[in-house]
N, C-alpha and C positions, 0 to 999 in steps of 0.2 A: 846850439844850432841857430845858424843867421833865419832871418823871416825870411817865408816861401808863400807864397799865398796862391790863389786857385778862386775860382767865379763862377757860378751859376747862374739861369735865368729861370725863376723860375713865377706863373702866372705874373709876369711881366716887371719883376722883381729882380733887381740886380743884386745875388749875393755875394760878395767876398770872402772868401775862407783866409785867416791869418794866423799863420803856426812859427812856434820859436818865438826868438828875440829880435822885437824891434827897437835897430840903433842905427836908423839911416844907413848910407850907403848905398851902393850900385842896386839891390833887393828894394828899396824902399823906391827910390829912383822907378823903378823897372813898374813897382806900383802904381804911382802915382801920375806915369806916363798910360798905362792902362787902363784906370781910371777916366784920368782927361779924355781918352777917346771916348770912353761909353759912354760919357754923360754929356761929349759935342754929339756924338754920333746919336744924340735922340733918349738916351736913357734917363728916366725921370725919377727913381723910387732904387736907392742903393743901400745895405745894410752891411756892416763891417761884422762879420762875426770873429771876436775876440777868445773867444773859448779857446783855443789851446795856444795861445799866447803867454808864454811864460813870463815875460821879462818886459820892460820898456824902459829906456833913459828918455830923455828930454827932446834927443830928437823925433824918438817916435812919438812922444807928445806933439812934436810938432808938422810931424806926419799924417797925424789925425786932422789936426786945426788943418794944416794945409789939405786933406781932403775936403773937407769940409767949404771949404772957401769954394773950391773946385767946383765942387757939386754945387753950391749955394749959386753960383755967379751963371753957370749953366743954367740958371733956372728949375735947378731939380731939389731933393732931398734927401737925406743922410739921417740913418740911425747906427747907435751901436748896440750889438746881443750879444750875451753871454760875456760880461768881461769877468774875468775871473777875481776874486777878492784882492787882490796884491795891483792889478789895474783900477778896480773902482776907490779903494783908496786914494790910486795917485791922483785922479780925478778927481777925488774931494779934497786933498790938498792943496792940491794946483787952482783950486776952483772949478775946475773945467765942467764939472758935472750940472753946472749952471746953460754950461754952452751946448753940451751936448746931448739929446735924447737916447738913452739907453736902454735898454728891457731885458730881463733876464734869460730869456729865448727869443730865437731866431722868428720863432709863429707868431708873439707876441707884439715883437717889431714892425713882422709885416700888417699886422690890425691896426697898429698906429698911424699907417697910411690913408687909411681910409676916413 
């Protein structure tokens, strides 16, 4: 299954839902354009939840860095929740888990904002 993802607002908290397999393309695209609006359009405090993300190649590595930049340059802020063990791996391999703040649930995430 290609990535589908889905948003929520919740106490002023941008959630992202991401399901399936991210490997770029028109899905990731459709993301990242989505994205870019909420956090021009004023949103400050965004969480990627990774929980039922099966898979990632490199582009969705780079899918994430490029959120991330997104949200950073907007002046807002990015966590990741629930990455599943086959994600947070790749993230200690790649390094990334340096770059990125992560938390095992979604409620965890949002306390890290504060």
């Amino acid at each position: 299954m290609t990535m589908k993802f889905s948003n929520t607002v919740k106490d002023g908290i941008l959630v992202y839902s991401l399901k399936g397999k991210i490997m770029g393309g028109p899905e990731s695209a459709a993301f990242h354009d989505d994205l870019r609006k909420s956090v021009t359009g004023g949103q400050r405090k965004v969480i990627l939840d990774l929980g039922e993300v099966e898979w990632m190649n490199s582009s969705g590595l780079g899918l994430l860095i490029s959120a991330l930049t997104t949200v950073r340059s907007a002046g807002a802020e990015m966590r990741l929740a629930r990455a599943t063990d086959k994600i947070t791996s790749l993230l200690i391999i790649t390094k990334l888990n340096s770059v990125f703040e992560s938390s095992r649930t979604v409620e965890d995430a949002d306390a890290s904002f504060a």
